[in-house]
N, CA, C and O atoms as CSV, one atom per row, in Angstrom:
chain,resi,resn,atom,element,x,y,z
A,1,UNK,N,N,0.846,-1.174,0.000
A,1,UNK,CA,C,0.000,0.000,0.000
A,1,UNK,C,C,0.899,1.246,0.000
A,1,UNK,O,O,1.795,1.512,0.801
A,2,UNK,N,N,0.406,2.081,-1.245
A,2,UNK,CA,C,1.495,3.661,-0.551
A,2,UNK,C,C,1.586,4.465,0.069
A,2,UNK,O,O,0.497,4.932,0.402
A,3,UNK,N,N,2.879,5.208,0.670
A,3,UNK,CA,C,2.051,5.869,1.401
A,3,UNK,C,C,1.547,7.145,0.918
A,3,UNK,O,O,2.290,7.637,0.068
A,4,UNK,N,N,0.484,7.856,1.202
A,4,UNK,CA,C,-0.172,8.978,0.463
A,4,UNK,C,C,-0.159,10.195,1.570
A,4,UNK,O,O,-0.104,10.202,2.800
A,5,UNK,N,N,-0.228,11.114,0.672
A,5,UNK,CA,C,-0.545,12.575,1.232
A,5,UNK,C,C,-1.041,12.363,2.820
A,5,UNK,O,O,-0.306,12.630,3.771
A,6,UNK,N,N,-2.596,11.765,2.976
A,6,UNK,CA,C,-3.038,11.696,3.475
A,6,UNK,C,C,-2.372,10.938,4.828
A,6,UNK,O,O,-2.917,11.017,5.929
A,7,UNK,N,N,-1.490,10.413,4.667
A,7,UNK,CA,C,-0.796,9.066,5.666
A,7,UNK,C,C,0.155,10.280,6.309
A,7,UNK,O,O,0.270,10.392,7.529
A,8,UNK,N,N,0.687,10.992,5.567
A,8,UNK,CA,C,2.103,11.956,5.765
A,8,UNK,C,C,1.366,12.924,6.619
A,8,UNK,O,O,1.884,13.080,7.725
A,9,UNK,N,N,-0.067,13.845,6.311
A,9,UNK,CA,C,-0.339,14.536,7.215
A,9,UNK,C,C,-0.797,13.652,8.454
A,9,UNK,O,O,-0.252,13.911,9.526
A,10,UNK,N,N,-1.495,12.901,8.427
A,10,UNK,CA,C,-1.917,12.138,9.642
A,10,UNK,C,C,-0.588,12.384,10.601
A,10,UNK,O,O,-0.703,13.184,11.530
A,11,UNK,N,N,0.594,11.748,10.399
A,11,UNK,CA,C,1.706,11.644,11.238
A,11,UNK,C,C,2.115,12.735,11.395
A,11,UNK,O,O,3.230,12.526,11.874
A,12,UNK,N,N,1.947,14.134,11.301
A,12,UNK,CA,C,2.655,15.070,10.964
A,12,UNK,C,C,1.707,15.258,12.420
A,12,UNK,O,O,2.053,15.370,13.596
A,13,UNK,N,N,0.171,15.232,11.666
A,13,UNK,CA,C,-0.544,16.047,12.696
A,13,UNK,C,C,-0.001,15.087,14.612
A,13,UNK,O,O,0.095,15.599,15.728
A,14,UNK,N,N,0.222,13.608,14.153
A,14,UNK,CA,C,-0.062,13.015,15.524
A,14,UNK,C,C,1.206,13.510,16.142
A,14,UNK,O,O,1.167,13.677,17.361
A,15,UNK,N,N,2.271,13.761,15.547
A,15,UNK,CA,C,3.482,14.158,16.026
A,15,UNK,C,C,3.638,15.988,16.880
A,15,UNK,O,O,4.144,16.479,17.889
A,16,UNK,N,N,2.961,16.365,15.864
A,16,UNK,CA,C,3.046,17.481,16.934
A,16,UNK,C,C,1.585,17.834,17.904
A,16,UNK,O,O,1.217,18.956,18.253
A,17,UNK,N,N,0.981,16.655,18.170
A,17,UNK,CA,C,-0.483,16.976,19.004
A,17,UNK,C,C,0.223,17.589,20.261
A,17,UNK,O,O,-0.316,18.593,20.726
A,18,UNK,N,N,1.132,17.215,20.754
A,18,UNK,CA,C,1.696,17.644,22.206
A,18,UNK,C,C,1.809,19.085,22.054
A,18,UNK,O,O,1.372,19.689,23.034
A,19,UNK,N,N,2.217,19.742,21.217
A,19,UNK,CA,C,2.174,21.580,20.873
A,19,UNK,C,C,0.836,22.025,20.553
A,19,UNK,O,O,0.831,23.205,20.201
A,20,UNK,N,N,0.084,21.660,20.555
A,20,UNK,CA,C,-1.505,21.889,20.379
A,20,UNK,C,C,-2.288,22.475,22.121
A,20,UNK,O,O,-2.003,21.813,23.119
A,21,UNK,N,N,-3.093,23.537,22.234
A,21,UNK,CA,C,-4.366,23.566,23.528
A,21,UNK,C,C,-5.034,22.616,23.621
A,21,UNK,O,O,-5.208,21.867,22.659
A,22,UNK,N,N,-5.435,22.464,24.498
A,22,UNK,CA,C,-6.508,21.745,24.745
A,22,UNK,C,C,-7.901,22.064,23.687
A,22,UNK,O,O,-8.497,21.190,23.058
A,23,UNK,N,N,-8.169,23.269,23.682
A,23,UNK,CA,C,-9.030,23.896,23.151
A,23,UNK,C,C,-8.678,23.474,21.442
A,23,UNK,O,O,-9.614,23.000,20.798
A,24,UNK,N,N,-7.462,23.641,20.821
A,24,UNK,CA,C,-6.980,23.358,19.355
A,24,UNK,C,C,-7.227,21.716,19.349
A,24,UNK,O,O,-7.896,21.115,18.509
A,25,UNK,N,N,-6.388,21.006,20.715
A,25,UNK,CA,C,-7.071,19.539,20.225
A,25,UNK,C,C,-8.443,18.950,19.772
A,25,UNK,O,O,-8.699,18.043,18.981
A,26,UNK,N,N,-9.413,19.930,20.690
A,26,UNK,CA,C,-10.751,19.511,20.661
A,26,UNK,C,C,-11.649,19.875,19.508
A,26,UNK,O,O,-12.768,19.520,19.137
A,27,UNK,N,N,-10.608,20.833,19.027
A,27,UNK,CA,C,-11.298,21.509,17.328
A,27,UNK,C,C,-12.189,20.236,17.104
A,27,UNK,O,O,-11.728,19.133,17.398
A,28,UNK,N,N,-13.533,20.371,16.558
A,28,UNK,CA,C,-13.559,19.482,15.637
A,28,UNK,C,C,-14.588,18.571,16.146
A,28,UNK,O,O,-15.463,18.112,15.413
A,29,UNK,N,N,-14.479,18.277,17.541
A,29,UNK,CA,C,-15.318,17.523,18.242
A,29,UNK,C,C,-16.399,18.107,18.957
A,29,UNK,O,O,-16.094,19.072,19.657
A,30,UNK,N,N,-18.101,17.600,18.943
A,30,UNK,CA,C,-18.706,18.142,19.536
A,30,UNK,C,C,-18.790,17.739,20.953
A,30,UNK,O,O,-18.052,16.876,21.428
A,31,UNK,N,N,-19.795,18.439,21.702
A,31,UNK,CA,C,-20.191,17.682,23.020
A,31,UNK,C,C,-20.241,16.461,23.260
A,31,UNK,O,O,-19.572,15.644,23.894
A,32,UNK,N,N,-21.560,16.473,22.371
A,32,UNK,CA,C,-21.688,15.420,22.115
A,32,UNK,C,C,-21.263,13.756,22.212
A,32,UNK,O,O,-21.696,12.792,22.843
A,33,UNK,N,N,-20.157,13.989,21.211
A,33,UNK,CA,C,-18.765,13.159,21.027
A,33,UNK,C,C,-18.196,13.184,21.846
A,33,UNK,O,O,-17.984,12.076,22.338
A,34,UNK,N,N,-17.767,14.005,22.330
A,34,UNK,CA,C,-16.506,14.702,23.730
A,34,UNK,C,C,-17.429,13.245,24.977
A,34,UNK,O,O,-16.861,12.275,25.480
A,35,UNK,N,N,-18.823,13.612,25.110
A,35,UNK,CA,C,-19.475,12.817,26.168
A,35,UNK,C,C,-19.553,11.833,25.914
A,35,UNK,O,O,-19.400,11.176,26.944
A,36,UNK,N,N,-19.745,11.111,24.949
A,36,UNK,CA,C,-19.910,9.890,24.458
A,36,UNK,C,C,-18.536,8.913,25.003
A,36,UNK,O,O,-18.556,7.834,25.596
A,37,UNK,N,N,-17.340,9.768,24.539
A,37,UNK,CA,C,-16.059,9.446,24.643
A,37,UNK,C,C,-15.582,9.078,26.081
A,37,UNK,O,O,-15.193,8.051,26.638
A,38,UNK,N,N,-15.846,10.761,26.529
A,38,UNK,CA,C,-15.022,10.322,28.381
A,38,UNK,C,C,-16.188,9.983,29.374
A,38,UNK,O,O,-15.894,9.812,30.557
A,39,UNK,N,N,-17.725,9.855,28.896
A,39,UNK,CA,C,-18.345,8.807,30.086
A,39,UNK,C,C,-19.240,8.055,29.400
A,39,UNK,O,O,-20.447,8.285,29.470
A,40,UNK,N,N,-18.649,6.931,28.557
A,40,UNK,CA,C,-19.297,6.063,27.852
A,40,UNK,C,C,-20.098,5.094,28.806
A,40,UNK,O,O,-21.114,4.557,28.365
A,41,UNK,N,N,-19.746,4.891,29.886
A,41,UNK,CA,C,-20.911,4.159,30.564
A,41,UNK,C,C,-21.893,4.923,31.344
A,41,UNK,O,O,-22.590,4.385,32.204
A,42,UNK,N,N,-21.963,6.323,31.019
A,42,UNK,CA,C,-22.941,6.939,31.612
A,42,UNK,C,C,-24.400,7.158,31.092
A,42,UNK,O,O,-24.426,7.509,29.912
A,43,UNK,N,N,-25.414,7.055,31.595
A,43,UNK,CA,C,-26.899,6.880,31.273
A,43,UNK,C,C,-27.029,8.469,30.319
A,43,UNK,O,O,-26.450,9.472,30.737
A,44,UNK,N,N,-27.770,8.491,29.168
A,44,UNK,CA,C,-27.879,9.430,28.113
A,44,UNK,C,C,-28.871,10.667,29.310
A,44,UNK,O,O,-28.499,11.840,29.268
A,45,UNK,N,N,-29.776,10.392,30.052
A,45,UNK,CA,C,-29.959,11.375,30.865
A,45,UNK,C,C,-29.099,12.243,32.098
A,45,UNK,O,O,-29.402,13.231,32.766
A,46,UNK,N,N,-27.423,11.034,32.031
A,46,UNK,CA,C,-26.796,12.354,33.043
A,46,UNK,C,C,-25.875,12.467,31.738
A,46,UNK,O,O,-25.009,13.289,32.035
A,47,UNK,N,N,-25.703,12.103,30.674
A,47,UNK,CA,C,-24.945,12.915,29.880
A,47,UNK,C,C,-25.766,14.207,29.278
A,47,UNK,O,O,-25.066,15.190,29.032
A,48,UNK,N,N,-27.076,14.305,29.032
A,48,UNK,CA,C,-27.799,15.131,29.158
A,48,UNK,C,C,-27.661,16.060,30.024
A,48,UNK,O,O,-27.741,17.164,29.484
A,49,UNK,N,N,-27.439,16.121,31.452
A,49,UNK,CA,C,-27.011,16.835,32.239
A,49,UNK,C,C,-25.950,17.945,32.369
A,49,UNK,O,O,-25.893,19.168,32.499
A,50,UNK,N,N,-24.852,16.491,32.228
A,50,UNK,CA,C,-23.710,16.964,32.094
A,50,UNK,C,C,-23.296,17.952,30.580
A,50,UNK,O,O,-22.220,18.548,30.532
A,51,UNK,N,N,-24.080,17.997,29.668
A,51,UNK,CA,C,-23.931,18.814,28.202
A,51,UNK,C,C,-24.638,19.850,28.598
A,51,UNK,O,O,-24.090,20.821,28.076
A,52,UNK,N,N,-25.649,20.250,29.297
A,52,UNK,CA,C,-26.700,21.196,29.819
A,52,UNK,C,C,-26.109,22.488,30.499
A,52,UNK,O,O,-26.182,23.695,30.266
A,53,UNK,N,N,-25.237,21.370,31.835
A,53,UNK,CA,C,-23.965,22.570,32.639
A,53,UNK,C,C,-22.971,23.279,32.003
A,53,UNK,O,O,-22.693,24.476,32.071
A,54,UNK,N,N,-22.210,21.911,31.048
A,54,UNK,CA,C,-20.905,22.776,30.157
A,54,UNK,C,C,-21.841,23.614,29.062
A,54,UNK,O,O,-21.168,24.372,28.362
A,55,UNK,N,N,-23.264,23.615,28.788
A,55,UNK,CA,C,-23.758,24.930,27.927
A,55,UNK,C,C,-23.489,25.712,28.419
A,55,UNK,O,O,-22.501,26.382,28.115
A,56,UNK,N,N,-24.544,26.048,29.752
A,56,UNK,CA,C,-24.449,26.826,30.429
A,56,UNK,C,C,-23.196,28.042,31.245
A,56,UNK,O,O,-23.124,29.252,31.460
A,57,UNK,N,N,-22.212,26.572,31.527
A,57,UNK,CA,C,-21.076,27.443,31.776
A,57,UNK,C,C,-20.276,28.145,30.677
A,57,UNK,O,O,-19.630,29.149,30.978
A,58,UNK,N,N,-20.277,27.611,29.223
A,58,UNK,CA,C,-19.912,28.534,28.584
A,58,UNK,C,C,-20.734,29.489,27.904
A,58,UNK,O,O,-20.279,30.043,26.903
A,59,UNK,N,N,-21.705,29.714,28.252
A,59,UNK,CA,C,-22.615,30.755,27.935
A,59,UNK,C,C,-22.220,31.933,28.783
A,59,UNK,O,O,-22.206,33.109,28.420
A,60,UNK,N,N,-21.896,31.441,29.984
A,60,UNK,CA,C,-21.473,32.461,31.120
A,60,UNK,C,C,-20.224,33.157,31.265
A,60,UNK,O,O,-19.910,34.227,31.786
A,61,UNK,N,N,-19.401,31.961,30.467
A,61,UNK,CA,C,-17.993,32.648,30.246
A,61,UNK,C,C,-18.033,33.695,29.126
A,61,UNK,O,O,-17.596,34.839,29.260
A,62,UNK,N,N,-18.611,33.195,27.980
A,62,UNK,CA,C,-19.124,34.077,26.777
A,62,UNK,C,C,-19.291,35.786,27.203
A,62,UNK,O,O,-18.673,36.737,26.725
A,63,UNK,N,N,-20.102,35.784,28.018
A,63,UNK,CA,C,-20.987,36.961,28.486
A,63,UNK,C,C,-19.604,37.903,29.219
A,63,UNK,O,O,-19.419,39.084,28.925
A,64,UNK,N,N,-18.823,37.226,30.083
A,64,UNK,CA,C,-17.416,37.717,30.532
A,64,UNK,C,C,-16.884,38.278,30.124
A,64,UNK,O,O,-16.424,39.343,30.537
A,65,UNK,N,N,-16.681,37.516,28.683
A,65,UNK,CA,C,-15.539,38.803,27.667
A,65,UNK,C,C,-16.045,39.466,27.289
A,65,UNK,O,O,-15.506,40.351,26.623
């Protein structure tokens, strides 16, 4: 198989993830996903929850700046 464009950025990108924010890593991903990911055994009504607060709190940070 060759390797392609696509193979070269992949490694490029995984290589420098460590120089990336938190915020630049997460480009890309929604809540959603984000919840799905770090509390996969959690019931869809406290991930519901838990997506409700992080609205909220960044609605509040929003309003800050």
């Amino acid at each position: 198989m060759p390797y392609t464009v696509k193979d070269y950025l992949r490694e490029v990108t995984l290589d420098n993830l460590d120089t990336l924010t938190p915020e630049e890593r997460l480009r890309g991903i929604s809540l959603e996903e984000g919840l799905k990911y770090f509390f996969p055994d959690e019931s869809e009504e406290k991930k519901r929850t838990i997506l409700q607060k992080l609205l909220k709190e960044e609605q509040n940070n929003g309003k800050k700046e």
